[in-house]
N, C-alpha and C positions, 0 to 999 in steps of 0.2 A: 516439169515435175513439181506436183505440188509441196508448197512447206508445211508441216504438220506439226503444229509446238506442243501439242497435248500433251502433259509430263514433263515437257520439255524444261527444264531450267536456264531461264533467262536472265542475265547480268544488266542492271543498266545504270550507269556511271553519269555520277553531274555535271554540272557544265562548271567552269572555276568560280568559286564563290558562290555557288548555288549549295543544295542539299540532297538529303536521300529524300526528305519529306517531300520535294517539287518532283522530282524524278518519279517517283511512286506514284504521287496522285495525276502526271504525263500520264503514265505507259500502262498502270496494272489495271484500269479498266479492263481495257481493246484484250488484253492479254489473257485474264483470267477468262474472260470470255471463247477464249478458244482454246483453256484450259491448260495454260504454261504456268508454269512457279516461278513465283518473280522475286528476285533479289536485289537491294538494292544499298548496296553495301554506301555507307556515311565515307564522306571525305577525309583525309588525314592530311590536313593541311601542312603540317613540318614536313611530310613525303607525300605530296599529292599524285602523283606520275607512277611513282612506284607501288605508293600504297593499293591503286585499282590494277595495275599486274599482278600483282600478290593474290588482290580476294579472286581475279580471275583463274591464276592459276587455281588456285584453294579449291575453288566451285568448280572447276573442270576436274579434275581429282578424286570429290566428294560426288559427284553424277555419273563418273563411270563406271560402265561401260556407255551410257550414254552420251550424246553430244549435248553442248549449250548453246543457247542460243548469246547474242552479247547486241551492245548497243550502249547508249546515252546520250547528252547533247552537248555539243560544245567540244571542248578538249574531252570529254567523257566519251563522245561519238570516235574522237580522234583515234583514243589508247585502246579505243574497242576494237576499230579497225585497224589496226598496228596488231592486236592480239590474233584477230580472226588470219589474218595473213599467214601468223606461224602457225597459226592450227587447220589445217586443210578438212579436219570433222567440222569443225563450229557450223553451226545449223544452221545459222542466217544471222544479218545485223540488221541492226536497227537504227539509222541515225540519224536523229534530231540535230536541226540546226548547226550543221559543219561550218566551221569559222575560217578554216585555211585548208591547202595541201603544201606540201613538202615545208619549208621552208617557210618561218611565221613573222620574218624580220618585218618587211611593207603591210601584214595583215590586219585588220582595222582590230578585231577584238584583243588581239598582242598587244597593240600600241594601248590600247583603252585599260589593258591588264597591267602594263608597266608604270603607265600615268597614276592609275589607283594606287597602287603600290607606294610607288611615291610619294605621293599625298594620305596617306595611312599614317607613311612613317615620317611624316614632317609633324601632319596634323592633328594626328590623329583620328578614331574611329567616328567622335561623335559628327566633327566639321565634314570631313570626307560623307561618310552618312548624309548629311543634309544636303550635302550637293549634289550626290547618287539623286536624292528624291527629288530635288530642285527639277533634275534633265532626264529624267526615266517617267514612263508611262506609271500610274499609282500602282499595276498590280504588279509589276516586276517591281518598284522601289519596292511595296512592303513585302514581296518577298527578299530582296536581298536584304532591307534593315534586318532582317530574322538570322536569317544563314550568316551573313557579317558580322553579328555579335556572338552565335556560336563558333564561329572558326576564330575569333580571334584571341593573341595577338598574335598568329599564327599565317593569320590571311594574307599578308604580303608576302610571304615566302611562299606561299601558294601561287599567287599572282604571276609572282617573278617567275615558278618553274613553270606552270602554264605559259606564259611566254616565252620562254625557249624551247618550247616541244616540237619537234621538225614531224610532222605530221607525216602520210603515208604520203606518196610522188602519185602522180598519173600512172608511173610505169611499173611501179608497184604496186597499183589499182588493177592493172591489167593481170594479173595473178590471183586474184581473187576467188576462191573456189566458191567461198560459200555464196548463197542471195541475198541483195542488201535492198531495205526499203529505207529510202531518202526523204527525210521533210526539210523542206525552206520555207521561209516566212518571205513575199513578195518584197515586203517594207521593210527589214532588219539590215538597216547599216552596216552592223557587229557584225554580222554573220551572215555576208552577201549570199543573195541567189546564187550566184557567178558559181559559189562552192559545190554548190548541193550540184547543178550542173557539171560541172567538173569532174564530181566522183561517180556521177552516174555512168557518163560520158565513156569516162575510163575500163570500170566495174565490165565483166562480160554478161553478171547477170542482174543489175540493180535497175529500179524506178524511182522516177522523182514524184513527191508529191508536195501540192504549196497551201500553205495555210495566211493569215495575218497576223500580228501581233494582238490586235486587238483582240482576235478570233481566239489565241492563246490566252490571253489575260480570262475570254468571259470563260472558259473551260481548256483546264490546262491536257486534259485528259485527249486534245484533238488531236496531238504528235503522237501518240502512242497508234491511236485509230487509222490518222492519217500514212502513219510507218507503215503497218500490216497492210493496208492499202496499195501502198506501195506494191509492196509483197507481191502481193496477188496479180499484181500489173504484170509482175517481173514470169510470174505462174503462167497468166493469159498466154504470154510469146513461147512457152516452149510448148 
């Protein structure tokens, strides 16, 4: 059954520490292009976890009788799919760069979140910052220098509850109504293949598709393309 987003309004949530401005110029290409409305509601870092429940409930609310579509990346992909599960309408997801399932104790972007965190609030924004850019590829540091001084001093509380977020299980994967298009990055430590594998794996109707970082740095716009990509994978088999 094909997915049709035309009209369709579509949520797509950041990855922690990121923004709506990165998320936006990901996904709303590929999207406008097949003619969905894209929302891309800003982080609320004092309530990061709840604040993207909240706009998602909001937006499902304000599009009905229609369905939404949802998605993000990161912990943004996570709370999408946490959402899409209680909503047996939601139109399909979209998820860029999944960092864990269930359970984020041993997951490398949790630990990377808790360590930041820490060093925030020892060091402060500007030192942390130069070591962010010191060990990050140039287009991910100057984007998080950006998004780190607007979230903060806010950002480590962000951090902290993104690392604690028990994401969705394999077995709560397998309930899945709606279609999910899955992107991984081959080379992304933070946010192992192993994951995106995982949720597809699980998922009754999702596809994986894989990109590079680098590939992400020279146009961020490939996760959103690469998603609906996805999609259509997930179209092909039925």
């Amino acid at each position: 059954m094909a997915v049709n987003l035309r009209g369709i309004t579509t949520v797509l949530l950041p990855g922690t520490g990121s923004d709506d401005d990165f998320v936006y110029r990901a996904f709303s290409p590929a999207l406008h292009e097949v003619g969905a409305v894209v929302v891309t509601p800003p982080p609320q870092p004092h309530r990061l976890v709840a604040g993207y429940r909240e706009e998602l409930d909001n937006t499902a609310r304000a599009a009905a009788p229609l369905p939404i579509a949802v998605g993000g990346v990161s912990i943004g992909a996570a709370v999408a799919l946490e959402w899409a599960l209680t909503h047996p309408g939601c139109a399909a997801v979209l998820a860029a760069l999944p960092a864990w399932t269930g359970d984020p104790e041993t997951a490398p972007a949790a630990q990377a979140a808790r360590y930041s965190a820490d060093l925030l609030r020892r060091e402060g924004l500007v030192s942390t910052t130069a070591q962010m850019q010191a060990s990050s590829p140039k287009w991910l540091a100057d984007e998080l220098t950006r998004s780190w001084l607007d979230q903060w001093p806010a950002l480590p509380d962000a951090m902290d509850e993104a690392a604690r977020f028990v994401a969705p299980t394999s077995g709560q994967l397998e309930s899945l109504a709606a279609p999910m298009g899955v992107v991984s990055a081959t080379d992304d430590a933070v946010h192992p293949l192993e994951v995106g594998l995982e949720w597809v794996s699980a998922a009754p109707r999702a596809a994986l598709r894989t990109v590079t970082l680098d590939e992400i740095g020279a146009d961020p716009a490939i996760l959103g393309a690469q998603c609906l990509a996805a999609l259509r994978d997930v179209e092909g088999r039925e």
